[in-house]
Every structure is written in C-alpha cells, then in structure tokens.
N, CA and C atoms as a LAMMPS dump frame, in Angstrom:
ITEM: TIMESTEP
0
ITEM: NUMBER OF ATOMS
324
ITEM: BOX BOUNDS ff ff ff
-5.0000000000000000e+02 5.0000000000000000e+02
-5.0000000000000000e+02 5.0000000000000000e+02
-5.0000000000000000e+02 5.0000000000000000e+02
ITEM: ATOMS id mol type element x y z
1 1 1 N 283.198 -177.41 -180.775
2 1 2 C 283.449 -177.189 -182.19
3 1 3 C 282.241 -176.499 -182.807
4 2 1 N 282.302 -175.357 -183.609
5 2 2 C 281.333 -174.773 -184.655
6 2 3 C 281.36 -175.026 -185.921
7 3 1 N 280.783 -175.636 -186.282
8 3 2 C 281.168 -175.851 -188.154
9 3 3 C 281.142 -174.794 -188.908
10 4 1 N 280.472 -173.829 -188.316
11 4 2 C 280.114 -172.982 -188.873
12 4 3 C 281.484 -171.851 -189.59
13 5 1 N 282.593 -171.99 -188.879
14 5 2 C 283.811 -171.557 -189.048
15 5 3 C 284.433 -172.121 -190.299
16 6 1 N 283.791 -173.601 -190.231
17 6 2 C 285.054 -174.265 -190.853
18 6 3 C 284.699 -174.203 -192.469
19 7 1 N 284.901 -174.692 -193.722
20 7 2 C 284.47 -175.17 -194.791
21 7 3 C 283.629 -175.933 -194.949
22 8 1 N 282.51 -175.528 -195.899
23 8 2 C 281.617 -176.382 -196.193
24 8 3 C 280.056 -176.852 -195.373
25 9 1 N 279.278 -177.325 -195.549
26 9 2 C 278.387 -177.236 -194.915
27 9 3 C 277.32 -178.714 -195.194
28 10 1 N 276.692 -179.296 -194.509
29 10 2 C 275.853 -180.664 -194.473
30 10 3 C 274.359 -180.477 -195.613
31 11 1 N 275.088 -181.436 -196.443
32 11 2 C 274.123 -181.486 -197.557
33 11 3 C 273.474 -182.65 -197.724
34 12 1 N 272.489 -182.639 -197.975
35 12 2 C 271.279 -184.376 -198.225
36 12 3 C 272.569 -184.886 -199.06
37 13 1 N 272.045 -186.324 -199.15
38 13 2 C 272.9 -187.213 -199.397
39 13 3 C 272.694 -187.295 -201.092
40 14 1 N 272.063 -187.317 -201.33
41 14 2 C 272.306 -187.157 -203.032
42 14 3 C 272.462 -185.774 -203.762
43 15 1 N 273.313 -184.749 -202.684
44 15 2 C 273.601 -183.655 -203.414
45 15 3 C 274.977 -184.065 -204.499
46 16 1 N 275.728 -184.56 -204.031
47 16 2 C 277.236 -184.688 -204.545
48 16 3 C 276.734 -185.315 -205.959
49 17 1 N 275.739 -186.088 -206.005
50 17 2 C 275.823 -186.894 -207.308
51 17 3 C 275.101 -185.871 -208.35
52 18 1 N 274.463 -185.338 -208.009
53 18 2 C 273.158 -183.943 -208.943
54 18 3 C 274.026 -183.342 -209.176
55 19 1 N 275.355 -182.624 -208.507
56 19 2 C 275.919 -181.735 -209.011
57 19 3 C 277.14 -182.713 -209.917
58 20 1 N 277.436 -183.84 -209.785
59 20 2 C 278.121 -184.514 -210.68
60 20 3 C 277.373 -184.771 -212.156
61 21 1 N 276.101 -185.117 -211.844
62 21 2 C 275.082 -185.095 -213.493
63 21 3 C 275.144 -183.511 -213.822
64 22 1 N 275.208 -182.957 -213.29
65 22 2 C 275.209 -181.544 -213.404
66 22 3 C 276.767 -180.874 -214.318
67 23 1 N 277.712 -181.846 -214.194
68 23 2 C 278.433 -181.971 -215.107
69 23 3 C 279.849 -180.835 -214.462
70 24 1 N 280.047 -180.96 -213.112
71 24 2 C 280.616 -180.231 -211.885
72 24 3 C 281.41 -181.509 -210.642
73 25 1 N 282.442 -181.327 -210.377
74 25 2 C 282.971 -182.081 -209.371
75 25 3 C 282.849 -181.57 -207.779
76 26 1 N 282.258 -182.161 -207.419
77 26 2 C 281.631 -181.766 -205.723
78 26 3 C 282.968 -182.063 -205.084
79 27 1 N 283.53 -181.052 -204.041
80 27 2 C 284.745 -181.342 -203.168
81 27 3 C 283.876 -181.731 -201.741
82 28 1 N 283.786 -182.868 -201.122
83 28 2 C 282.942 -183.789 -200.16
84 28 3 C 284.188 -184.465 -198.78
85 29 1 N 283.483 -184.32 -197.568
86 29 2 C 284.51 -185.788 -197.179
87 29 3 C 282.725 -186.084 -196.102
88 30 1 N 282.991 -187.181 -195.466
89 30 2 C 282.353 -187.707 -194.862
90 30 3 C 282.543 -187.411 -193.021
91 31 1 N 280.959 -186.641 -192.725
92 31 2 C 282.271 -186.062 -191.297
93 31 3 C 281.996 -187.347 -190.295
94 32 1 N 282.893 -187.108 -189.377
95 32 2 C 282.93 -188.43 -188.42
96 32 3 C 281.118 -187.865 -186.77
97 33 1 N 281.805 -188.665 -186.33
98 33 2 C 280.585 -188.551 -185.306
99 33 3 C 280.337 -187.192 -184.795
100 34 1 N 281.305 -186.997 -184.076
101 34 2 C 281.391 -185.371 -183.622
102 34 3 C 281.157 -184.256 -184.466
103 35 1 N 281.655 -184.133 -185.755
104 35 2 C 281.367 -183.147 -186.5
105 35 3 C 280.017 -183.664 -187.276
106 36 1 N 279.254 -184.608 -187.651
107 36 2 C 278.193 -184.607 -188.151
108 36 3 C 277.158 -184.322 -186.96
109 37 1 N 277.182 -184.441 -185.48
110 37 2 C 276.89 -183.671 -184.289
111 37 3 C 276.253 -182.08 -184.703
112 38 1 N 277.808 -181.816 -184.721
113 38 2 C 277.571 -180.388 -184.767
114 38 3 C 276.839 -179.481 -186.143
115 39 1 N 277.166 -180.473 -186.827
116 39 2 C 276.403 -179.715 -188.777
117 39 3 C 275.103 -180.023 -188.81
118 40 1 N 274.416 -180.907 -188.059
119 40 2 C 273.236 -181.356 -187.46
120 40 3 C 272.442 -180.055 -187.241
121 41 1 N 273.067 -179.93 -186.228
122 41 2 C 272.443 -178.642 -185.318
123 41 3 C 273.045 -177.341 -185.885
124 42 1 N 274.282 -177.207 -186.904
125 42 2 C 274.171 -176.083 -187.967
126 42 3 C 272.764 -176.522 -189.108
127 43 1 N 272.983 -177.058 -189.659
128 43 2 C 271.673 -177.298 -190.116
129 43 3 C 270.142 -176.982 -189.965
130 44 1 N 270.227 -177.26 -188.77
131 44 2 C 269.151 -177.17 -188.055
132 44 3 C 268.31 -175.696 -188.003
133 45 1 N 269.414 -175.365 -187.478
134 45 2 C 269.763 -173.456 -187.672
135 45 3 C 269.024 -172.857 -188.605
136 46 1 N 270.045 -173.294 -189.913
137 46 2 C 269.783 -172.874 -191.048
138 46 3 C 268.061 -173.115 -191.776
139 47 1 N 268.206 -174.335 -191.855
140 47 2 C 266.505 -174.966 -192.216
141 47 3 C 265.437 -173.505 -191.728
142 48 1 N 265.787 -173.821 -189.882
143 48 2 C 264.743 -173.028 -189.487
144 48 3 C 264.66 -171.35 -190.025
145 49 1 N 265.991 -170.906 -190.164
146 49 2 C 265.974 -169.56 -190.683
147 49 3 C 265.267 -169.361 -191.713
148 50 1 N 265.384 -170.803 -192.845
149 50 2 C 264.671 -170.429 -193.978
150 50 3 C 263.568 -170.245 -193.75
151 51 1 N 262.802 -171.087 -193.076
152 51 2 C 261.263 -171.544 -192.793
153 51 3 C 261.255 -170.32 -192.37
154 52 1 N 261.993 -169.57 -191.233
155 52 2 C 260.937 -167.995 -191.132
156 52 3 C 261.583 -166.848 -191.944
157 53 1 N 262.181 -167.092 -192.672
158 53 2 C 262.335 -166.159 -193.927
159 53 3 C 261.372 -166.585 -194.724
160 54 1 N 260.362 -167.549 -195.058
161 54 2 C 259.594 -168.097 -196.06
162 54 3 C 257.989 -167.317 -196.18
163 55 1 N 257.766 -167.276 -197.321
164 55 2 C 256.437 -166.516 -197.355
165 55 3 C 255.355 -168.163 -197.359
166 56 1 N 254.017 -167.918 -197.296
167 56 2 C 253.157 -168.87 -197.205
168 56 3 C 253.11 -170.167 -197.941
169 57 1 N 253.576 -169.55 -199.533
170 57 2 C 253.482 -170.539 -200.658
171 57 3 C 254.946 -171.533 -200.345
172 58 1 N 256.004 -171.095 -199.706
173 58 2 C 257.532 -171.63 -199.732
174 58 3 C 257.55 -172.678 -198.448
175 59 1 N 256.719 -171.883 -197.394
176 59 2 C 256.951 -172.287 -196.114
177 59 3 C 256.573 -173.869 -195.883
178 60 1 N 255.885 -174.604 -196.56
179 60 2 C 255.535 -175.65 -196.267
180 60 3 C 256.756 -176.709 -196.774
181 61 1 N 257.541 -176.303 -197.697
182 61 2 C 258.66 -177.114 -197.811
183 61 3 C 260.302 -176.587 -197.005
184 62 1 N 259.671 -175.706 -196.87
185 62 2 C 261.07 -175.435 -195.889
186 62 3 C 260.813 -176.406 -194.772
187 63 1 N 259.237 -176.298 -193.967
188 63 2 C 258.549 -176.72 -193.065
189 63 3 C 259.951 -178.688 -193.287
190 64 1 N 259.052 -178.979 -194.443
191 64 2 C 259.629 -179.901 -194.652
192 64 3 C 260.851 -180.434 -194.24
193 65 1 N 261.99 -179.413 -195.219
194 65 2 C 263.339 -179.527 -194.465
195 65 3 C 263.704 -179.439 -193.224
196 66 1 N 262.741 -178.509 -192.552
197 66 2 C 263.507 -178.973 -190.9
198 66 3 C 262.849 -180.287 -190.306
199 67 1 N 262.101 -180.61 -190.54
200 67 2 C 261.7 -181.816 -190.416
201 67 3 C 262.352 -183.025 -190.9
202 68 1 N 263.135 -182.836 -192.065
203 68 2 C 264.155 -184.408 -192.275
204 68 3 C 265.368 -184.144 -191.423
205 69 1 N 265.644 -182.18 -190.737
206 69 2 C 267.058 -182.383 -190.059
207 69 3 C 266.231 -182.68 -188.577
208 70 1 N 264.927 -182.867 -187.938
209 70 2 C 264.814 -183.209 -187.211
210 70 3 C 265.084 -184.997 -186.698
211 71 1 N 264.538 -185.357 -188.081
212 71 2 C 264.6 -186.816 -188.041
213 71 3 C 266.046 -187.007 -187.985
214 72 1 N 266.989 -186.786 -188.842
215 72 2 C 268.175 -187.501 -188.473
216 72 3 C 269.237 -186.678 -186.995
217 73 1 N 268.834 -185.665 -186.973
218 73 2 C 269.022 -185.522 -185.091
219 73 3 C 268.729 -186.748 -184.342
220 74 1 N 267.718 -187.278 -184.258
221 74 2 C 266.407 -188.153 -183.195
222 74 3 C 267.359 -189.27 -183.626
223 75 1 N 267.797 -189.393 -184.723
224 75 2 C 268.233 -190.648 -185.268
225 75 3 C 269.626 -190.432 -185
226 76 1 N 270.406 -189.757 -184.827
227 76 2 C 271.71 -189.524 -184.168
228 76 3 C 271.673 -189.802 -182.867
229 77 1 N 270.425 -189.558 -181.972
230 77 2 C 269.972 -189.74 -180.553
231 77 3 C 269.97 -191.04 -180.619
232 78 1 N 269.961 -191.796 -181.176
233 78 2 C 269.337 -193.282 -181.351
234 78 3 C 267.642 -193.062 -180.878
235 79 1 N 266.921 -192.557 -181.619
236 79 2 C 265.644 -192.721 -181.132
237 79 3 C 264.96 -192.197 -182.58
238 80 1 N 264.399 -193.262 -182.995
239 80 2 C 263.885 -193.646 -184.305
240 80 3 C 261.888 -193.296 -183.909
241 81 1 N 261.812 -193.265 -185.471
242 81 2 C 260.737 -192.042 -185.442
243 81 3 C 259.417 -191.993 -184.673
244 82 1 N 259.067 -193.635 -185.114
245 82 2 C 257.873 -193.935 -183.739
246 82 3 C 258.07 -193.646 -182.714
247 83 1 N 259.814 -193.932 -182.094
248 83 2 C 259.871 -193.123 -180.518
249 83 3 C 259.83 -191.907 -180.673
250 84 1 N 259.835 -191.159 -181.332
251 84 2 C 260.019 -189.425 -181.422
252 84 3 C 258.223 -189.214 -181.206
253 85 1 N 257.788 -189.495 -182.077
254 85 2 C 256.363 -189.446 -182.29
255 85 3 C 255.582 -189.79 -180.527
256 86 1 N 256.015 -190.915 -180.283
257 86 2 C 255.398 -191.353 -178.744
258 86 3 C 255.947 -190.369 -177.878
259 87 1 N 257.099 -190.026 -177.958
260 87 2 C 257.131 -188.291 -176.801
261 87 3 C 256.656 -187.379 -177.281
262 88 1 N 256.629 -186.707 -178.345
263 88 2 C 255.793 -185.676 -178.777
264 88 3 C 254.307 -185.716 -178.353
265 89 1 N 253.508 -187.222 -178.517
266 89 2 C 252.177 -187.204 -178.289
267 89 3 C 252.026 -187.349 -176.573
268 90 1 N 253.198 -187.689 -175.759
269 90 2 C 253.149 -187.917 -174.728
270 90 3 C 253.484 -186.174 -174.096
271 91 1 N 253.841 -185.557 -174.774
272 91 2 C 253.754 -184.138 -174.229
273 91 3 C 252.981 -183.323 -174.305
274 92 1 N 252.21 -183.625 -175.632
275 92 2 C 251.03 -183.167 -176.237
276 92 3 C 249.985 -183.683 -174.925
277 93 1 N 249.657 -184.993 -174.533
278 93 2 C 248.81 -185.171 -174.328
279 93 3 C 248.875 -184.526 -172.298
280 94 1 N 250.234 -184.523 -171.904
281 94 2 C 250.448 -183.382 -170.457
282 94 3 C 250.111 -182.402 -170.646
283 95 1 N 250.82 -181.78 -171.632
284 95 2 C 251.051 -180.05 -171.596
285 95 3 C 250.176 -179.501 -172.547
286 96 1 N 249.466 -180.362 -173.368
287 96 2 C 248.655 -180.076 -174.539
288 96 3 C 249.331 -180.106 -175.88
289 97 1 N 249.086 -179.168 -176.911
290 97 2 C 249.929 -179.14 -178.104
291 97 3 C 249.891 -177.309 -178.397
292 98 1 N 249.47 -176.993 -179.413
293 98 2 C 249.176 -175.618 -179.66
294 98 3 C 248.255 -175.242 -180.947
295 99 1 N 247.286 -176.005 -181.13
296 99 2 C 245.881 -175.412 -181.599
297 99 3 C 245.113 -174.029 -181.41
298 100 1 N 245.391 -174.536 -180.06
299 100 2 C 244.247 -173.055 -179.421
300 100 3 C 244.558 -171.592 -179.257
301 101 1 N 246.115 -171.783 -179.819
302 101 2 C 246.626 -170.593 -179.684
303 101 3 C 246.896 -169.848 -178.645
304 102 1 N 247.08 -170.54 -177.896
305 102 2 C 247.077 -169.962 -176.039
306 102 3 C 248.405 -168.98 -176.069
307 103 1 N 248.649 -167.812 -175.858
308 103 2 C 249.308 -166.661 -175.687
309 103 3 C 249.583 -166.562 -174.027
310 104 1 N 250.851 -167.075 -173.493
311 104 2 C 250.686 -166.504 -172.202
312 104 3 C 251.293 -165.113 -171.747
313 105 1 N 250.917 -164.25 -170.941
314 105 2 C 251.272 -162.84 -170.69
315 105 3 C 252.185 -162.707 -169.311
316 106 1 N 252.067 -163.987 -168.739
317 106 2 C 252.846 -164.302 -167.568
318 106 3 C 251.531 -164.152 -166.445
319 107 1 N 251.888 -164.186 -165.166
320 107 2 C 251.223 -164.354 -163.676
321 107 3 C 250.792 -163.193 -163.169
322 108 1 N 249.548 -162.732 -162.379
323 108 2 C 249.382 -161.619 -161.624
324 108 3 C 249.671 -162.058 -160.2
C-alpha cells in the first residue's frame, strides 16, 4: 500500500483541533495499523524533504520534525526511546558517528 495515492495525509495529533479553533471542520479518520505503517514512512519522506529544502535559520526545526516521525516509527517498532538511543550509541561507538567528516572515495 502507498498512501501516497490515497487522500489525505498524517498529521500531529492536535492538528484537527487548531483547525477546529480555527473555526474550520477537519475531515479525519483514524488509520488502523497497516496504514499508519505506511503514512509513517510517507511522512518520513516528507519531513526529510523539508529539512533539505530548508535554509540554515528553518533547518533546525524541520531537523526537529523528522525527529518526532522518527520517534513514533521506533515506537511503532515497539522500541521506545532509551532503546533507540542505546543502538544509535552502540553504532556510534563500532562504526563511529560523523564528526570528522570522513568522505569516503571508495578502495584502491
């Protein structure tokens, strides 16, 4: 399934009510497992597009947004944030992280 086809698209959870103070009726349903799956990772998409469409001053809250669709991915995984955090630092601490800016050019 692509959501991307279908109507509508995965919005934070207190969008429906802002656009109701907003004085507007939000058309909403609640998607089930499989399709909140997939709007996840449309989401995901999207976030990141913004973040590199973003100039310096923007980028740190886009930054942001893919970061809450990361969390509730991990949290769709069943793996809540301290565990996310303990593999990240556990990969960091194999493979390193990316500080140093290491550029690879490939093998001679």
């Amino acid at each position: 399934m692509n959501c991307q086809d279908k109507q509508g698209k995965l919005v934070r959870d207190r969008i429906p009510q802002l656009i109701r103070d907003g004085g507007a009726e939000p058309l909403v349903h609640t998607a089930d497992r499989d399709e909140y799956r997939v709007r996840l990772r449309d989401k995901l998409r999207e976030e990141v597009a913004e973040f590199l469409a973003a100039d310096d001053d923007a980028a740190p809250e886009e930054l942001a947004d893919v970061l809450e669709v990361v969390h509730a991915l991990a949290a769709d995984l069943g793996v809540d944030r301290d565990r996310l955090e303990q593999l990240r630092a556990a990969k960091a601490a194999e493979r390193g992280g990316f500080c140093e800016r290491v550029v690879w050019r490939g093998n001679r």
